[in-house]
C-alpha positions as CSV (number, residue, x, y, z in Angstrom):
1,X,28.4,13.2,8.9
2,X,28.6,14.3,12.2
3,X,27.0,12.8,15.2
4,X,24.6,15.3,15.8
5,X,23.4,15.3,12.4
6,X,23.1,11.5,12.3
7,X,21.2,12.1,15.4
8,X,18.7,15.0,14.1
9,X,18.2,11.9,11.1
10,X,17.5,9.5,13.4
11,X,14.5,12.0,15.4
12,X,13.3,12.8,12.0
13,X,13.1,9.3,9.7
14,X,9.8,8.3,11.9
15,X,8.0,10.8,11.2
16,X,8.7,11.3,7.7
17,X,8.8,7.8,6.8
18,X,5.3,7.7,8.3
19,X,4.0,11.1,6.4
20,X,5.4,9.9,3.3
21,X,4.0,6.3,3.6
22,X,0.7,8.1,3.9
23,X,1.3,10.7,1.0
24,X,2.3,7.5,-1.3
25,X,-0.7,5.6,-0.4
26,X,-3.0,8.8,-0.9
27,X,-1.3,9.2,-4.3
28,X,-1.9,5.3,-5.6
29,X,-4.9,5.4,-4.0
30,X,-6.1,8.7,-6.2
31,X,-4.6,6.5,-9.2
32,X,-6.3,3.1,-8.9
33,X,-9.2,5.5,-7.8
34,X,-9.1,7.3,-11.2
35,X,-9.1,3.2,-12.7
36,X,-12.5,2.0,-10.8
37,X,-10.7,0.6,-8.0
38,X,-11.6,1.3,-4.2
39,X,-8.8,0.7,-1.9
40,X,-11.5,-1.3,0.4
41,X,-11.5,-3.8,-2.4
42,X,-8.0,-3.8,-4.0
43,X,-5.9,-3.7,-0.7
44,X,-7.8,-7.4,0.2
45,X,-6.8,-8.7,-2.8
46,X,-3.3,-7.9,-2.6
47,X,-2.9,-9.5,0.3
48,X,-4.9,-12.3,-0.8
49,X,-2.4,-13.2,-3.4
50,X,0.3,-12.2,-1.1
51,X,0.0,-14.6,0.9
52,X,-1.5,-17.4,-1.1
53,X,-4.9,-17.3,-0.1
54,X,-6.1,-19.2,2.5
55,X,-5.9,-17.0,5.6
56,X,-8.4,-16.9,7.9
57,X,-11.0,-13.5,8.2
58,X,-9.1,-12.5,10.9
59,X,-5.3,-12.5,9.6
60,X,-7.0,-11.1,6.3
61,X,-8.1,-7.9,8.6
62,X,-4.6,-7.6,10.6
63,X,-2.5,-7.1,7.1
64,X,-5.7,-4.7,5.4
65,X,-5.2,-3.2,8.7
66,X,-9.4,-2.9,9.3
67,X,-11.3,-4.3,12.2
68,X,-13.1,-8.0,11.1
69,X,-16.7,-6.1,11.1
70,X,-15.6,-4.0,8.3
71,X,-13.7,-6.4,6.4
72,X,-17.1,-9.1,6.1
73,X,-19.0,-6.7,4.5
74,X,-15.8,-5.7,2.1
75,X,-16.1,-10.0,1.5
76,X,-19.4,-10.4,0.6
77,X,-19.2,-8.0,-1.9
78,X,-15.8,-9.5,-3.7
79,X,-17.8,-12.6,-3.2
80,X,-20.5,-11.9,-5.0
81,X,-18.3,-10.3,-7.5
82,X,-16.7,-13.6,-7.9
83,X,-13.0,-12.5,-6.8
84,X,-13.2,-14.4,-3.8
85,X,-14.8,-17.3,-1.8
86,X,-14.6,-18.9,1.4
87,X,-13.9,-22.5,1.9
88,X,-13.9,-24.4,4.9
89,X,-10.7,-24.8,6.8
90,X,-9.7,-28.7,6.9
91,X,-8.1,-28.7,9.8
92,X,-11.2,-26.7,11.5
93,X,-14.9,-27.6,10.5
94,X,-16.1,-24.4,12.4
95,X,-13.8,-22.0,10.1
96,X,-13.8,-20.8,6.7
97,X,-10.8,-19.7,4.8
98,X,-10.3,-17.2,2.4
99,X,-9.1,-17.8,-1.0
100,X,-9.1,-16.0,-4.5
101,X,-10.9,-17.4,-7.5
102,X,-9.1,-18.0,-11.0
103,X,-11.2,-14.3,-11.3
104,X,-9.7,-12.6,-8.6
105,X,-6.5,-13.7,-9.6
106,X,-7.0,-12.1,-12.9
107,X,-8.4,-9.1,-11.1
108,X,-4.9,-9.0,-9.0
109,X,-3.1,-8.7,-12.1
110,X,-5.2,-6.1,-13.6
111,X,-4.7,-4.1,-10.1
112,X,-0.7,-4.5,-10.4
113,X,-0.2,-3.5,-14.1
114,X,-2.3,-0.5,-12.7
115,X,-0.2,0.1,-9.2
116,X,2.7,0.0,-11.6
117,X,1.7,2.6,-13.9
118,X,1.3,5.0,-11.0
119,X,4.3,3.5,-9.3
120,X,6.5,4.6,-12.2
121,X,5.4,8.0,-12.0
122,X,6.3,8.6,-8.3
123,X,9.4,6.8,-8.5
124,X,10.8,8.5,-11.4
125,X,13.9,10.3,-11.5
126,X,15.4,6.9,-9.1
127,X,17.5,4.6,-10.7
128,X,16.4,0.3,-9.6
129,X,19.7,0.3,-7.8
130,X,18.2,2.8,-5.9
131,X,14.9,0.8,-5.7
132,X,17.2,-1.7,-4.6
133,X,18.8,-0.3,-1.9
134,X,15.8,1.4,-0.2
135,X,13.8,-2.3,-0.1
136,X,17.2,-3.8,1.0
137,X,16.4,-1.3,4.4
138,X,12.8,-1.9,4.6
139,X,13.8,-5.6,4.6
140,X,16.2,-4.7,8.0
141,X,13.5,-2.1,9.2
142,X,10.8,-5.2,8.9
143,X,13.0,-7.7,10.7
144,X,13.5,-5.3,13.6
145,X,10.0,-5.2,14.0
146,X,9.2,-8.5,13.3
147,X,12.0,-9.4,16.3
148,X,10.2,-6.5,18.7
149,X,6.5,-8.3,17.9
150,X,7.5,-11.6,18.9
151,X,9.5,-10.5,22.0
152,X,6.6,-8.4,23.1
153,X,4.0,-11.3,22.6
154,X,6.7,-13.8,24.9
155,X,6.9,-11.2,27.6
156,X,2.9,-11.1,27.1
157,X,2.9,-14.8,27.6
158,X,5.3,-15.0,31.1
C-alpha cells in the first residue's frame, strides 16, 4: 500500500465508520422495532446491565447519549414497567441510583437473544476471527479516545 493510498484511508475511515455506525444502528433498530422494542427503552437497559446498575441519571444519559430531561420520562415508564427502580445512593442521601430489577434483567436478555438474531444477519459472510480483529481495533480506537477525554478535561481543569 502506498502512502497516498494509506492516506486517502485515513481521510475516509471517519466518515464511513460514522455513516455505517448509523446505518447499523438504523438496521437493529428496524429489527428490535419489528420485536416490540423502542430503542428509547432498550438502549437504557443495555447500558444498565453494562455497567452494573447503579449509575446515577446523569451518567445513565451520557452513555444513551440523550439529555437528563428526556431520559426521566424514558425512567418512569421502565419503572412502572417494573424493569427498573431507583434507590437511594448511600454515600449521598440527596441522590438516587439507578438499578435493574430481577425483571429488567430478564428483559435484558430477551433484548440480546433478539440483537443477536439481527446481528447475525448483518454480520454474515465474516468469519469470528474477523469479529475478532475488528473489536481488537475498536478496543485501540476507544483507548485513544478515552486518552484525548481525560487530557482535554485536565487542560479544562489548569
Amino acid at each position: 500500500m502506498t502512502s497516498t493510498s494509506s492516506s486517502s484511508s485515513r481521510s475516509r475511515f471517519g466518515i464511513r465508520f460514522s455513516l455505517l455506525a448509523r446505518r447499523w444502528r438504523r438496521a437493529i433498530d428496524a429489527h428490535l422495532a419489528a420485536a416490540g422494542l423502542t430503542d428509547a427503552t432498550w438502549v437504557p437497559l443495555i447500558h444498565l446491565q453494562e455497567t452494573g446498575g447503579g449509575i446515577s441519571q446523569k451518567e445513565l444519559a451520557l452513555l444513551v447519549g440523550v439529555d437528563g430531561s428526556s431520559l426521566v420520562r424514558v425512567l418512569d415508564i421502565l419503572c412502572r414497567q417494573g424493569l427498573v427502580e431507583r434507590r437511594p445512593d448511600e454515600t449521598d442521601g440527596r441522590a438516587r441510583l439507578i438499578h435493574l430489577t430481577a425483571t429488567g434483567e430478564r428483559r435484558v436478555d430477551e433484548i440480546r437473544r433478539e440483537l443477536e438474531r439481527g446481528e447475525e444477519e448483518l454480520l454474515a459472510g465474516l468469519s469470528d476471527a474477523d469479529i475478532s480483529t475488528m473489536l481488537a481495533m475498536f478496543d485501540r480506537i476507544e483507548e485513544r479516545l478515552t486518552t484525548a477525554e481525560v487530557a482535554r478535561r485536565k487542560d479544562k481543569g489548569r
